[in-house]
DRENFILO-937478 format. One line per 8 residues: number of its first residue (from 1); their letters; for each residue x, y, z of C-alpha. Coordinates in steps of 0.25 Angstrom, whole numbers, plus 2048, in hexadecimal, padded with zeros to 3 digits. Layout:
BEGIN
NUM = a = X Y Z; ...
END
This chain:
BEGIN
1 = xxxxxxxx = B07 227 8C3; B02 21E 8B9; AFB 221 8AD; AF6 22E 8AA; AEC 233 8A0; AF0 240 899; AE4 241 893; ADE 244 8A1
9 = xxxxxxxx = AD4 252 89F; AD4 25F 8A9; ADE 268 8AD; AE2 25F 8B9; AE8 254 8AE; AEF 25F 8A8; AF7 265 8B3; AF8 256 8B8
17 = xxxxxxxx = AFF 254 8AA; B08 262 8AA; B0C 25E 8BB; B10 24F 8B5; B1A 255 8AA; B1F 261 8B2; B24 258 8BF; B28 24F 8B3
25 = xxxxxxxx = B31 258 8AD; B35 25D 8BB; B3A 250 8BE; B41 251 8B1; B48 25F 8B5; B4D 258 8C2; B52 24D 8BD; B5A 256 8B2
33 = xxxxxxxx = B5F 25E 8C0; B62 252 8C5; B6A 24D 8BA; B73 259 8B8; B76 25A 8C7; B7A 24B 8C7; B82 24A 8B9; B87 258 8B8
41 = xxxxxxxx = B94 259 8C1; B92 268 8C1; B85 266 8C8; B89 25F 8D3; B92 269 8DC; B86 270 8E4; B78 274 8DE; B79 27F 8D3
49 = xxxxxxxx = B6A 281 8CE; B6F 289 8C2; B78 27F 8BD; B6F 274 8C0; B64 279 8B9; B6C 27C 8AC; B71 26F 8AB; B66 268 8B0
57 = xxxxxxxx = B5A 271 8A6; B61 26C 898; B60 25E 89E; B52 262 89F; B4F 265 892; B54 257 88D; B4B 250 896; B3E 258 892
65 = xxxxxxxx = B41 255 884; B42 248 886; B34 248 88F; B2E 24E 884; B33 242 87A; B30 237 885; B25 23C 88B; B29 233 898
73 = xxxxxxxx = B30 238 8A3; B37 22B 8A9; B3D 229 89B; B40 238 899; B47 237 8A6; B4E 22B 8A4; B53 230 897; B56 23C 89B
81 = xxxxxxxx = B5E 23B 8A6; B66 22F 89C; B69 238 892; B6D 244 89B; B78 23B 8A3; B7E 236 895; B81 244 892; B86 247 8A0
89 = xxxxxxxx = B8E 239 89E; B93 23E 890; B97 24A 894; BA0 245 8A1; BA8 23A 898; BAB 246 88E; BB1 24F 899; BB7 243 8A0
97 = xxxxxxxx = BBE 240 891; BBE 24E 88C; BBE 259 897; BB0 25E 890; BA3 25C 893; B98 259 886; B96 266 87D; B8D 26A 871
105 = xxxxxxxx = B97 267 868; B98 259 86D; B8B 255 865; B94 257 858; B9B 24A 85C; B8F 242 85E; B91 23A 851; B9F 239 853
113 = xxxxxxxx = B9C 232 863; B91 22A 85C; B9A 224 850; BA7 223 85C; BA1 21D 864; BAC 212 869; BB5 21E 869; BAE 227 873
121 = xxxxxxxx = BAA 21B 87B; BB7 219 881; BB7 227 887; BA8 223 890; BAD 219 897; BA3 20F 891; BA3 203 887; B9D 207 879
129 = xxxxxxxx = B94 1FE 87C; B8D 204 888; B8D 211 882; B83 20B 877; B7C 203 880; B7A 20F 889; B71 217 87F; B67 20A 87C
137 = xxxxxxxx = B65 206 888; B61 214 88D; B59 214 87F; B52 206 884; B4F 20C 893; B48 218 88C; B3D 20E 883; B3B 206 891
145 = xxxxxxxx = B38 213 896; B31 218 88A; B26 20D 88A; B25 20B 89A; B23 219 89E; B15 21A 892; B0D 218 89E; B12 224 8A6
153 = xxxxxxxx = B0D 233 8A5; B12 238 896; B0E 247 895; B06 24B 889; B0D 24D 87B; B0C 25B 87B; B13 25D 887; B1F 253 883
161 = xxxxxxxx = B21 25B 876; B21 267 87F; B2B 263 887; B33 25D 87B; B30 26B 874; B36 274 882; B42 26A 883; B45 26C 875
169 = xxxxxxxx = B44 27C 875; B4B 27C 883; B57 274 87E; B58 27C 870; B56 289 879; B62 286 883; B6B 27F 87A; B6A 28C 872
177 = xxxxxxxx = B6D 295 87D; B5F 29C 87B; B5B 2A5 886; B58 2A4 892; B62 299 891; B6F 29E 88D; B6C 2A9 899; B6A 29B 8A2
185 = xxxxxxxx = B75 294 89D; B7E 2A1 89B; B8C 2A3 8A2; B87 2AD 8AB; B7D 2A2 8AF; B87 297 8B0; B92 29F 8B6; BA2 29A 8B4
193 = xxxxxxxx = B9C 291 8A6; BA8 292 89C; BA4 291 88F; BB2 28B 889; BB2 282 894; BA8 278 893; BAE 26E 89E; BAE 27A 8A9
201 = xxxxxxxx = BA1 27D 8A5; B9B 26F 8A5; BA2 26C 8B3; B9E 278 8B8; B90 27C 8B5; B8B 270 8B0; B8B 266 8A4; B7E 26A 89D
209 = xxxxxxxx = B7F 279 8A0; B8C 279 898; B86 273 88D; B7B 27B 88C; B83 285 88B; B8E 281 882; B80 27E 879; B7E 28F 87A
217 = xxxxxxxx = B8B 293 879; B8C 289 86C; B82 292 864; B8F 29D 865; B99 294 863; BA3 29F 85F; BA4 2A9 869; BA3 2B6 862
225 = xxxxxxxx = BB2 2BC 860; BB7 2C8 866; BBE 2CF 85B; BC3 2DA 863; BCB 2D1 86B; BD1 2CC 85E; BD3 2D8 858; BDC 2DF 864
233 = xxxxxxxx = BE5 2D3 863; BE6 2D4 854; BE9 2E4 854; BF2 2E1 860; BFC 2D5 859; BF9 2D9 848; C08 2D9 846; C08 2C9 84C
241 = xxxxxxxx = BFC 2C6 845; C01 2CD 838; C0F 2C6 839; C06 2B9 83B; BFE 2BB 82F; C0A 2C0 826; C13 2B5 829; C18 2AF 81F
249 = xxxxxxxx = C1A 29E 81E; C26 297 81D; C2B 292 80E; C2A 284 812; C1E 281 81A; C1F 276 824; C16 268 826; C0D 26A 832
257 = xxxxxxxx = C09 25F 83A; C00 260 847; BFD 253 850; BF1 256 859; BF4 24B 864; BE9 243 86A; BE9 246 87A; BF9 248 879
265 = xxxxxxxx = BFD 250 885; C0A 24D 88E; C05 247 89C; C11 24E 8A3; C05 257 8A5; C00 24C 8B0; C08 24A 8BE; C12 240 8BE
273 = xxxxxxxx = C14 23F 8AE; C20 246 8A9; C1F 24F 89D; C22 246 88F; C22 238 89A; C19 232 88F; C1B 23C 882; C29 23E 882
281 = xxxxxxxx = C29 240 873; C1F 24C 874; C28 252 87E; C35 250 877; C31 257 86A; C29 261 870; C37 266 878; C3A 268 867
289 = xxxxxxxx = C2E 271 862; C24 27C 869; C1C 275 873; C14 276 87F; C06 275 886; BF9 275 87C; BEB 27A 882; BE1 273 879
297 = xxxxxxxx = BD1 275 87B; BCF 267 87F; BD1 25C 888; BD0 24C 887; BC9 24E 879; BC4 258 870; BCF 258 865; BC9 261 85B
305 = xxxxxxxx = BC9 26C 865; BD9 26D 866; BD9 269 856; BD0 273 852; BDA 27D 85C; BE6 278 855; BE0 278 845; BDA 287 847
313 = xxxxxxxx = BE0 28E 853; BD2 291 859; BD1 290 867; BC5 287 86A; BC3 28F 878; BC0 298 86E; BB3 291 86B; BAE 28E 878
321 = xxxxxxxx = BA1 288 873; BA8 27E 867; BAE 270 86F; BB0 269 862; BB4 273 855; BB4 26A 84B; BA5 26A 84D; BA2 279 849
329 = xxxxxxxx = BAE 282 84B; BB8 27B 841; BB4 282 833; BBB 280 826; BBE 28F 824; BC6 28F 830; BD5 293 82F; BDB 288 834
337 = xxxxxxxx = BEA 284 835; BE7 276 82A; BE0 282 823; BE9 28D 823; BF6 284 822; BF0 27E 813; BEF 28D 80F; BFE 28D 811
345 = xxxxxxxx = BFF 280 808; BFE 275 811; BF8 267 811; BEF 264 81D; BEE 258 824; BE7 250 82E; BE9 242 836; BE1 23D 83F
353 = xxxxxxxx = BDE 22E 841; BD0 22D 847; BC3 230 83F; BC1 23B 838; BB2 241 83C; BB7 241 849; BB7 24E 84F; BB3 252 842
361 = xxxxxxxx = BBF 253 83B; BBD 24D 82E; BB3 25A 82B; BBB 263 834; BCA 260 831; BC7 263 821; BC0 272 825; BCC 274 82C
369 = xxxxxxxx = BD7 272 821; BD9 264 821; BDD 25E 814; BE0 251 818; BDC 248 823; BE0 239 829; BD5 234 82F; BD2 226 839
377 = xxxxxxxx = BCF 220 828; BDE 224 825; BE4 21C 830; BDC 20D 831; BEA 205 82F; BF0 211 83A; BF6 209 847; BEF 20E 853
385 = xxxxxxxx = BF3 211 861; BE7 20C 86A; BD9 210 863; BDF 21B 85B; BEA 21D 84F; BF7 21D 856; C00 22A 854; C09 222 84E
393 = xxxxxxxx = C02 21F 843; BFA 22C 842; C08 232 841; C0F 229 837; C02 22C 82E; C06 23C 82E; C14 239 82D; C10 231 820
401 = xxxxxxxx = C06 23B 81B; C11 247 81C; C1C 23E 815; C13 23E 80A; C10 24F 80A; C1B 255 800; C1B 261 7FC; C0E 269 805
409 = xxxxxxxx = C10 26C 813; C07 264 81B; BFE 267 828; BFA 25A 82F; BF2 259 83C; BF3 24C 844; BE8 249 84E; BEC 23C 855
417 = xxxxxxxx = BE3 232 85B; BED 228 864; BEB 22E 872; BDD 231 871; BD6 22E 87D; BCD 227 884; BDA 222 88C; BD5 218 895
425 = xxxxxxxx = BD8 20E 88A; BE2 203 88A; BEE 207 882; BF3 1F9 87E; BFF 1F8 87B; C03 206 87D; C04 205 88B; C11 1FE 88A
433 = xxxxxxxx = C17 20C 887; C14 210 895; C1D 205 89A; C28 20F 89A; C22 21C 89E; C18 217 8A9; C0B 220 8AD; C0C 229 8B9
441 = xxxxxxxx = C08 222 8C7; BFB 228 8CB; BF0 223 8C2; BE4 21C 8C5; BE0 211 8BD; BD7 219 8B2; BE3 225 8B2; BEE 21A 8AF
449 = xxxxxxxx = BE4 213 8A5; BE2 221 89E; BF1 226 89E; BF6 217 89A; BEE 219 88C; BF2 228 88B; BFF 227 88D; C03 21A 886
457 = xxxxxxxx = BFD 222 879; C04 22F 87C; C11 227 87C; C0E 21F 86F; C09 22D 86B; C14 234 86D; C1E 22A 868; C18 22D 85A
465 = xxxxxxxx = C19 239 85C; C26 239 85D; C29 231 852; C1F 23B 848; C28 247 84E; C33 241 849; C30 23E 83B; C28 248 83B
473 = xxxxxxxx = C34 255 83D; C3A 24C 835; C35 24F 828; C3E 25A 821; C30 263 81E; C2E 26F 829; C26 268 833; C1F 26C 83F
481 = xxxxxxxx = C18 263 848; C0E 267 852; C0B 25C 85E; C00 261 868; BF4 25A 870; BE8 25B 86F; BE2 25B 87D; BE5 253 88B
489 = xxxxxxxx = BDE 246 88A; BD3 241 895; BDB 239 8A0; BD3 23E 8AA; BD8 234 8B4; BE7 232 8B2; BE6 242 8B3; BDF 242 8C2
497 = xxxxxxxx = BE9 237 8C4; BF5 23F 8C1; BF1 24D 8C0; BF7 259 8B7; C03 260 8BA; BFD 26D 8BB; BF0 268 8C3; BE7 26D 8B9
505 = xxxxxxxx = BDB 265 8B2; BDF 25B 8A5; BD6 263 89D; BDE 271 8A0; BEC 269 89C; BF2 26B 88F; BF7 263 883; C04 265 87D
513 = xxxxxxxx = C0A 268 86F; C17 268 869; C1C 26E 85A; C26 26A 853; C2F 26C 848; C3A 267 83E; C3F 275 83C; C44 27D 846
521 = xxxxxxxx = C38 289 84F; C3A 295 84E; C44 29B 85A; C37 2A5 85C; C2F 29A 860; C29 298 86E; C2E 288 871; C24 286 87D
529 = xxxxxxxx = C16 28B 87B; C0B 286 881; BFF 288 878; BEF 286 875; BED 27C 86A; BE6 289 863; BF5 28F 864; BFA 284 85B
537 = xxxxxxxx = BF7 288 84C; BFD 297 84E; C09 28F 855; C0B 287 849; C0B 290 840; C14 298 846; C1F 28C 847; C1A 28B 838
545 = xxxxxxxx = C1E 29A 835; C0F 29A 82F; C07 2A6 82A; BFA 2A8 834; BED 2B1 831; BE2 2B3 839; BDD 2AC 845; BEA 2A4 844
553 = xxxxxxxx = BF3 2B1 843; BEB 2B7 84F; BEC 2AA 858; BFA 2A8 856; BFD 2B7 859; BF6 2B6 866; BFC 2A9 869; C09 2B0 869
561 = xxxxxxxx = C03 2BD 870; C01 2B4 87D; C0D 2AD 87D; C17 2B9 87F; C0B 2BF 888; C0A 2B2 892; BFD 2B1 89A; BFA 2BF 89B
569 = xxxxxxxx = BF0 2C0 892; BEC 2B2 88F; BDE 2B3 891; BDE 2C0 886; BE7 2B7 87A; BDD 2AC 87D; BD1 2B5 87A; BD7 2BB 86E
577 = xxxxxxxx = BD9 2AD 867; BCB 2A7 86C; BC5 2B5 866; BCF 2B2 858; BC9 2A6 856; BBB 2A8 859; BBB 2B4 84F; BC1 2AB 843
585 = xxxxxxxx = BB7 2A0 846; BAD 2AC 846; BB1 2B2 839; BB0 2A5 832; BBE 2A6 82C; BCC 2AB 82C; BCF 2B7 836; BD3 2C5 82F
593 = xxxxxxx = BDC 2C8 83C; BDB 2D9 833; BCC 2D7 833; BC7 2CF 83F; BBD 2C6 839; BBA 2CB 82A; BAD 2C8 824
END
């Protein structure tokens, strides 16, 4: 339209000036809508205003902002709809990989995607190269852009700091939750939304609106206990509570050793694979100890959230609102199991052979009782089984540290790194081990590329395991050894290939675990039992003969409450235990089962 003067006089340059920026910003807001409808899979099954205004407005938001900072509308579009796609692209390959859509909590791990970034690039599909190229060339469209579009109508600075000022406050005010937005984004607003599952919500009404939301819902992130609920089930089983409580240890104490298994599960879950066909070890031992299927928050990654389940017994369904606890939930006054076992005089341990600020842990695993830990610094001679530390190795190194353990007994938690995915890697070398035990007919070329690294690992996997075991229950000190999973990992294709057994979704599948021990159970002991990874503390220190207080007393109580009451009232355990937990995290310490949650 050529130039245009904005220092033109009269009321007719003025409201030609405010027409100009409102049909620009109109344009803005539909192509925002257009954008949601087109990246957002939720969107595209009919025409749902509601929903398409709530994903599309914080879309919004972000491309006013950046008006206000450009003052030109080509390059705030361009931009816009650049940046808007890179987050709808993000969040696709994390629920591709990890069965969960981007969250909140996913900005805490910005540093860490930054610093690995040749570790996360395998899981985009994209050489690293391209994914720094990516960035500046869109950085070098935007100068073009920058210095060609001068000549074009640029509103006046006010009006852009307005717009900056209304995107700022508009974003602050949704993110918040403040009204009229929680109303508009409430779940009587977006009917069947489920706060504790974010995948659901994301699929079904829409990526942004979820986020927005799980933004509100973050500024409770502990949903406010009911004690009542508590306090019937405590009056109701004192006696198994107090038994609990007053139980007295065992003269010798046993060592403990945990392995928290990368991706381990058994693919007899899938059609046309036979229970232990390629972990004939696992299933060998686990016919010895206590065993069965493991629920565990997460699937295809998100290890913390079954560790964290497995060092304190929370349940992270719990906490609906907190996808990654060792960024805010984990606190160094909680009594967890590393915690609670050094008061009993043990030495606590950790191994894991990858870098210790991942996930937080070398901050996190102290606060939560760790005396000692082996990190990727302690294994640089260490032979490795693809990118990773083999178990092998990982394994002779505990082995090595408990030999030199002589008089304290000893807890050590192994986090293993062997198996961890992407799996559409070439194995090398370990592919010979499926000369003998074949895949399964049925898998297309990207299924049989991902089951050919999965499963040639699990086997190398589960030959050391088998070996550890041995020398392990070997040993003439008490010691129990609890093997579990920690989630299912991500071979979307192999799975539509085969299918499950069951017919359910791979993220509804569970893990499994087995315990073990070089004394004799007890004859009161349940040999099958299929568990949540939350169940497993109060299991262990069962098989232990351990005194629990507290939260740990209470959960294991209700643990065994269920059990001899089957399914009937699944639903009402479950609330008692979430309700537990959220009350100790509440209180800030150690619950006084007598009092509730004592000042």
């Amino acid at each position: 339209m050529g130039a245009f003067k904005e220092a033109g006089s009269g009321k007719g340059a003025v409201w030609h000036r405010a027409l100009s920026v409102g049909v620009r910003l109109l344009a803005l807001a539909l192509i925002c809508v257009l954008l949601a409808r087109h990246l957002d899979p939720a969107l595209h099954a009919g025409f749902n205003p509601g929903l398409v205004w709530r994903n599309a407005f914080p879309l919004f938001l972000i491309a006013l902002l950046l008006y206000g900072f450009f003052g030109r509308i080509v390059l705030t579009a361009v931009v816009s709809a650049a940046l808007i796609a890179l987050v709808y692209k993000i969040n696709a390959i994390k629920v591709r990989n990890l069965h969960s859509p981007l969250t909140p909590d996913d900005a805490a791990l910005s540093h860490q995607v930054a610093g690995d970034i040749g570790f996360f690039a395998h899981y985009t599909g994209y050489h690293v190269v391209a994914l720094v190229l990516a960035p500046v060339l869109l950085i070098v469209a935007a100068v073009v852009l920058w210095r060609r579009e001068t000549r074009l109508f640029k509103p006046h600075r006010v009006t852009r700091v307005v717009c900056a000022l209304l995107a700022v406050l508009g974003l602050y005010a949704l993110m918040q939750g403040y009204r009229p937005w929680r109303e508009w984004y409430a779940s009587n607003a977006m009917t069947g939304y489920q706060q504790w599952n974010p995948i659901f919500s994301a699929q079904s009404k829409g990526f942004t609106a979820m986020f927005v939301r799980m933004c509100q819902d973050r500024q409770v992130s502990v949903p406010p206990p009911d004690k009542s609920v508590v306090a019937t089930f405590v009056s109701h089983h004192a006696q198994d509570i107090a038994q609990r409580e007053e139980r007295q240890p065992p003269q010798v104490l046993p060592d403990i050793v945990i392995v928290q298994s990368e991706a381990f599960f058994d693919p007899g879950v899938l059609k046309s694979v036979d229970y232990g066909q390629f972990d004939p070890n696992f299933e060998r031992l686990a016919a010895t100890g206590i065993t069965g299927s493991l629920t565990t928050p997460t699937y295809g990654g998100g290890t913390i959230r079954t560790e964290f389940e497995t060092l304190t017994g929370y349940p992270m369904m719990a906490f609906p609102a907190v996808q990654y606890p060792y960024f805010g939930l984990a606190h160094r006054w909680m009594p967890t199991i590393p915690r609670r076992l050094q008061a009993l005089g043990y030495t606590t341990a950790l191994f894991h052979p990858y870098e210790s600020d991942f996930w937080n842990r070398d901050e996190t695993m102290p606060a939560l009782g760790f005396q000692r830990m082996y990190f990727e610094d302690a294994f640089k001679d260490a032979s490795r089984a693809g990118l990773f530390v083999s178990d092998h190795s990982l394994f002779d190194a505990v082995l090595a540290y408990l030999d030199d353990l002589h008089s304290s007994p000893s807890y050590t938690m192994v986090i293993t790194m062997e198996n961890h995915g992407p799996w559409n890697r070439d194995p090398g070398q370990l592919a010979n081990l499926l000369k003998t035990n074949p895949l399964p007919a049925g898998l297309s070329e990207e299924g049989t590329e991902q089951m050919t690294y999965y499963a040639s690992h699990l086997i190398n996997g589960d030959a050391a395991l088998a070996d550890f075991a041995t020398k392990l229950l070997a040993r003439k000190r008490w010691t129990i050894f609890l093997f579990y999973g920690d989630h299912l990992p991500a071979l979307d294709a192999a799975y539509q290939d085969l299918g499950f057994d069951d017919n359910r979704a791979a993220y509804q599948e569970h893990t499994r675990y087995m315990m073990l021990s070089n004394r004799p159970f007890d004859s009161h002991q349940r040999r099958q039992l299929n568990l949540s990874a939350y169940d497993l503390p109060g299991l262990l220190f069962d098989v232990a003969g351990l005194p629990e207080d507290g939260y740990l007393a209470l959960a294991s109580t209700i643990r065994w409450a269920s059990m001899h009451d089957a399914i009937a009232n699944a639903d009402g355990y479950r609330d008692v235990q979430f309700n537990a937990a959220r009350l100790e995290v509440t209180c800030g310490h150690k619950l006084n089962l007598a009092e509730n949650c004592p000042p």
